[in-house]
C-alpha positions, 0 to 999 in steps of 0.5 A: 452704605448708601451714598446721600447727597451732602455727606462726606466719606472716608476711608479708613488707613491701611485696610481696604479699597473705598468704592462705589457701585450698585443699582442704587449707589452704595461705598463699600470698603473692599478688603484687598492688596494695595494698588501701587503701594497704597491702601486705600488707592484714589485709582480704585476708588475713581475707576468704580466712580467712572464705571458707575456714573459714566459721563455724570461722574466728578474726579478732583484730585488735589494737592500731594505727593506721587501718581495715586489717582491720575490713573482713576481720573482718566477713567473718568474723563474717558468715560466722559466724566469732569475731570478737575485738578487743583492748580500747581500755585495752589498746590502744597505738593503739585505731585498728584494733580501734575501727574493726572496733567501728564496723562491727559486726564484733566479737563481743567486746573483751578485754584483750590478756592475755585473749584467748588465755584467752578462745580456748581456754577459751571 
């Protein structure tokens, strides 16, 4: 599908990775096993952010429970993306952003009511 400015995607429990790629960016669901225990995985999903959009890509990664995702933000930083995590006093569970925090893959932590702000007001 391709991606439209403005349009949300999601990916469906349990069957397949979310990714995104292509010339003229498309998501696809890639049936494949789990990445550490999850499917879909927010690692895979990420990494296919930071290999196609390099240093324009956007990694946040908000509140929950374990390590999904720090791996894919730090593909994004490194790939000179913004890497954004939602704040512990925000947090619900400040799992997955403390582990992005952990592995240096975190540009900034805000608030959850600031990171739109923060997006696209600089």
């Amino acid at each position: 599908m391709p991606l439209e400015r403005g349009r949300v995607y999601l990916a469906p429990g349990g069957s397949a990775h979310l990714t995104v790629g292509g010339l003229r960016p498309v998501c696809a669901l890639v049936p494949s096993e789990p990445v550490s225990g999850h499917r879909p995985s927010v690692d895979v999903l990420f990494r296919s952010v930071a290999r196609r959009f390099g240093r324009t890509s956007v990694g946040i990664i908000l509140t929950g429970m374990g390590s999904d995702g720090a791996a894919g933000m730090l593909d994004i930083r490194s790939a000179g993306g913004l890497a954004i995590g939602q704040d512990e006093a925000s947090s619900l569970v400040y799992g997955m952003p403390k582990a992005a925090m952990l592995m240096d893959a975190i540009d900034t932590q805000l608030p959850l009511e600031s990171i739109a702000r923060h997006l696209f007001n600089g």
